[in-house]
C-alpha positions in Angstrom: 44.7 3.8 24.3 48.3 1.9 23.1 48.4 2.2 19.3 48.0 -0.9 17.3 50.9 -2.9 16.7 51.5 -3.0 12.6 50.6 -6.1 11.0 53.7 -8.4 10.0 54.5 -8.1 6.0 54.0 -11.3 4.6 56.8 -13.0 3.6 57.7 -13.5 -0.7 58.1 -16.7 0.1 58.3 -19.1 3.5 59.7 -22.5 3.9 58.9 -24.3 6.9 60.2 -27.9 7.6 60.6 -28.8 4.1 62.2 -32.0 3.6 62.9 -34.2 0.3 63.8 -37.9 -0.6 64.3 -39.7 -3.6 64.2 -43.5 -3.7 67.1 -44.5 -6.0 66.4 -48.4 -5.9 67.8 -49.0 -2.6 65.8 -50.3 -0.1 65.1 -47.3 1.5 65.0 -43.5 0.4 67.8 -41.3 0.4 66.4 -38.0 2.4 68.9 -34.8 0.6 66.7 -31.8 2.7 66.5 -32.1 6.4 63.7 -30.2 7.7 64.8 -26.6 6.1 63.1 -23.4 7.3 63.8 -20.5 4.9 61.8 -16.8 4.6 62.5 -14.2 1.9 60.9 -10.7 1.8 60.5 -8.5 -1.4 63.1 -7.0 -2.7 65.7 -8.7 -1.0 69.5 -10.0 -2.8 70.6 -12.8 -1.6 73.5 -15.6 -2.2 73.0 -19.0 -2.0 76.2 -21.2 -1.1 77.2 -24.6 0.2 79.7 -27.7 -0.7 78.6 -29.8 -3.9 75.9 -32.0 -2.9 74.9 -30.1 0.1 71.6 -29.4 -1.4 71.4 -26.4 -3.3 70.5 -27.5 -6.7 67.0 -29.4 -5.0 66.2 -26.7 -2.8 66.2 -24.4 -5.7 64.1 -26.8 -7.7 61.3 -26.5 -4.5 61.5 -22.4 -4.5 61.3 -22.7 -8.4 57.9 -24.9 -8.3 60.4 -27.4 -10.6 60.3 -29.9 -7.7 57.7 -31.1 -5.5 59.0 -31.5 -1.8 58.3 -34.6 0.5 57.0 -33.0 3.8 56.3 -29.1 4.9 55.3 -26.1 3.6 56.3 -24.0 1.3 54.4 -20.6 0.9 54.9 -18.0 -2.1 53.6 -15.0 -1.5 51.3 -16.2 1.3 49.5 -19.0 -1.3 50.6 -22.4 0.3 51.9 -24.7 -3.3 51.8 -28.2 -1.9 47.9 -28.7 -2.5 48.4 -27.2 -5.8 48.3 -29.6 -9.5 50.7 -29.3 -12.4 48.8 -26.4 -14.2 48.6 -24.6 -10.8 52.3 -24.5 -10.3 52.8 -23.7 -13.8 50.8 -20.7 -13.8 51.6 -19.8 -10.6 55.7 -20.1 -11.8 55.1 -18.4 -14.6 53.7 -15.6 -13.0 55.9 -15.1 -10.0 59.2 -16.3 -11.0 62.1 -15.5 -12.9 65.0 -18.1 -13.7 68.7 -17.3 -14.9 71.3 -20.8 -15.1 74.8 -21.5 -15.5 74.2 -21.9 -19.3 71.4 -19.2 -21.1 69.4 -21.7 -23.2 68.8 -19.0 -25.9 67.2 -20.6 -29.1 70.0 -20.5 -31.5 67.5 -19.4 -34.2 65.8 -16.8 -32.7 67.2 -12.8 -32.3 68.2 -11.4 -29.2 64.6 -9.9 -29.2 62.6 -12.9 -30.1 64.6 -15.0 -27.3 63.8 -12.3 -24.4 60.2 -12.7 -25.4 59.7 -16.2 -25.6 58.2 -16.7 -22.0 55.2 -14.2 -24.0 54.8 -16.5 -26.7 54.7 -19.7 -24.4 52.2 -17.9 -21.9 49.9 -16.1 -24.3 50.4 -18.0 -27.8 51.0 -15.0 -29.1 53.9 -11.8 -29.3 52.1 -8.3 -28.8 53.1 -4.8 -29.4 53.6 -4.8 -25.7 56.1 -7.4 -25.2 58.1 -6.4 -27.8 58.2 -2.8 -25.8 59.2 -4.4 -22.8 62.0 -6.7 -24.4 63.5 -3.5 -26.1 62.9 -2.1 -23.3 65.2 -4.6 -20.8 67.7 -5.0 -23.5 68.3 -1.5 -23.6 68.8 -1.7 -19.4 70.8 -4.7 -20.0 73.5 -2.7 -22.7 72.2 -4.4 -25.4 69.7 -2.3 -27.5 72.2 -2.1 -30.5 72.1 -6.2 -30.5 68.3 -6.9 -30.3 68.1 -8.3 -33.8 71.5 -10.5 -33.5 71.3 -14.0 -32.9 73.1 -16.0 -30.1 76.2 -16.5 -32.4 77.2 -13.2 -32.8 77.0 -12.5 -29.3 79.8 -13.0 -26.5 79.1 -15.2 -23.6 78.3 -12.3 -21.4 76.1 -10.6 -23.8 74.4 -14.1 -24.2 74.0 -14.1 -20.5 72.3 -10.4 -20.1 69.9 -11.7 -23.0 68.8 -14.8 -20.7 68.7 -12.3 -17.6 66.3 -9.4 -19.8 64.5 -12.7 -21.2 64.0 -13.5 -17.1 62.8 -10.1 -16.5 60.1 -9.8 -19.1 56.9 -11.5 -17.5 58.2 -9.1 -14.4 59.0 -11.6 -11.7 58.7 -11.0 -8.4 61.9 -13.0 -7.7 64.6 -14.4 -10.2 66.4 -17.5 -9.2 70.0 -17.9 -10.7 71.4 -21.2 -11.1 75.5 -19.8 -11.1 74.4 -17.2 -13.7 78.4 -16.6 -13.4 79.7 -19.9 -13.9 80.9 -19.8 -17.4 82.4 -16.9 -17.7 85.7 -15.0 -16.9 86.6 -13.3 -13.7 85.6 -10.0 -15.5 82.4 -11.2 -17.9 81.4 -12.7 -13.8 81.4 -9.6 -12.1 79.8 -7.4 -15.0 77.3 -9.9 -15.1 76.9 -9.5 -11.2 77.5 -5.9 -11.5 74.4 -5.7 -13.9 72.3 -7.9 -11.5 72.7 -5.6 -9.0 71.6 -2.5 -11.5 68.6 -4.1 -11.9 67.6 -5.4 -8.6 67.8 -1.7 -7.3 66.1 0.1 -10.2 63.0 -2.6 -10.5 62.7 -3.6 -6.8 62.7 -7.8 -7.7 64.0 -10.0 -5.1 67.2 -12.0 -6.1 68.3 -15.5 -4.8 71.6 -16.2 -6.5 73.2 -19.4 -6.2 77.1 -19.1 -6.1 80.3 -21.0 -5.8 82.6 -17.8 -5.9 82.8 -16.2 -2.4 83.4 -13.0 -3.8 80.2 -12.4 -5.3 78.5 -14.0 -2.4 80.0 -11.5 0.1 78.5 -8.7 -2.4 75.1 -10.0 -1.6 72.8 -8.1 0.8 72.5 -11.4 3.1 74.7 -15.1 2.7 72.4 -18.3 3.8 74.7 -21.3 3.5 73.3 -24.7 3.1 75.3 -28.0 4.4 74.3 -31.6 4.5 70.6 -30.1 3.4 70.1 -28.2 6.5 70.6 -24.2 7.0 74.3 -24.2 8.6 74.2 -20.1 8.3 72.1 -16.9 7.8 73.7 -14.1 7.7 73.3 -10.1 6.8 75.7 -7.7 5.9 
């Protein structure tokens, strides 16, 4: 008797024929993603490149659950998200997804600690003993546990950035999407920050897809997909 073949993994997430227009008052939409077809297993770190209006920003909206798309499917974790309403993609970002951008978006106000658990407070209504743990606990990872009561202000730009990377961390994504979390710093502040992203992608397992426009970080990524005119031009693995 031949031994069963293993069942396929499913995929983190699966984009199949995805397209998406915008009408823009002219007399017919303007179509920026051409039919893309995109899969991501767990744990994987990957770079996301391609000219200025190739795409990028709008295909990231889709994965991130920011954006509805106009046609195809898009599955997260096997759970198909077009039939899904506002509170259903809310939840189900929330619980799935991490974001890091250009620029943190800390809340000037709060500590370095009350800004990584925010996402808590919006999700639950309410800080517990626990979050607080975990916060310490990804500041600490992220070289910050002697700054966990300073406020934005008193922190550099790449400390400020490793607060909005623990704060994307805390609800414990299964994949973190980053907007050029690089894109305002210094060549050196960029490739700590990288550097750091890479520390944590191997000790806590969560998938990465990291939007780039500095090759040199993208060729440190595990696999390159390059997006042109809002198709897939390349896919490619180190």
């Amino acid at each position: 008797m031949a031994p069963e073949k293993p069942l396929p993994s499913t995929p983190l997430l699966q984009l199949q024929a995805v397209r998406k227009s915008y009408n823009v008052g002219l007399p017919s939409e303007v179509e920026v993603l051409h039919g893309v077809d995109l899969r991501l297993d767990a744990g994987e770190f990957v770079a996301l490149v391609g000219p200025s209006g190739s795409g990028k920003s709008t295909l990231l909206n889709i994965l991130g659950l920011l954006e509805r798309m106009s046609s195809g499917s898009y599955q997260l974790e096997g759970r198909e998200t077009h039939a899904l309403d506002d509170s259903g993609l809310t939840l189900l970002r929330r619980e799935r997804l991490g974001f890091v951008f250009q620029f943190h978006h800390l809340l000037p106000a709060f500590t370095a600690l009350e800004n990584v658990t925010l996402p808590a407070l919006m999700a639950q209504g309410a800080v517990t003993a626990q979050d607080r743990a975990r916060a310490t606990e990804l500041l600490q990872a992220v070289g910050l546990g002697k700054a966990l009561h300073q406020k934005p202000a008193e922190l550099s730009g790449g400390m400020q950035q490793r607060v909005a990377i623990a704060r994307a961390l805390v609800q414990r994504p299964r994949l973190v999407l980053a907007d050029e979390p690089t894109g305002n710093l210094d060549t050196q502040s960029s490739q700590d920050v990288f550097n750091l992203l890479r520390e944590i992608h191997a000790s806590y397992g969560t998938a990465f897809l990291i939007v780039t426009h500095d090759p040199r970080l993208a060729q440190q990524c595990d696999r390159l997909v390059e997006i042109v005119d809002g198709r897939i031009a390349q896919d490619t693995r180190a």
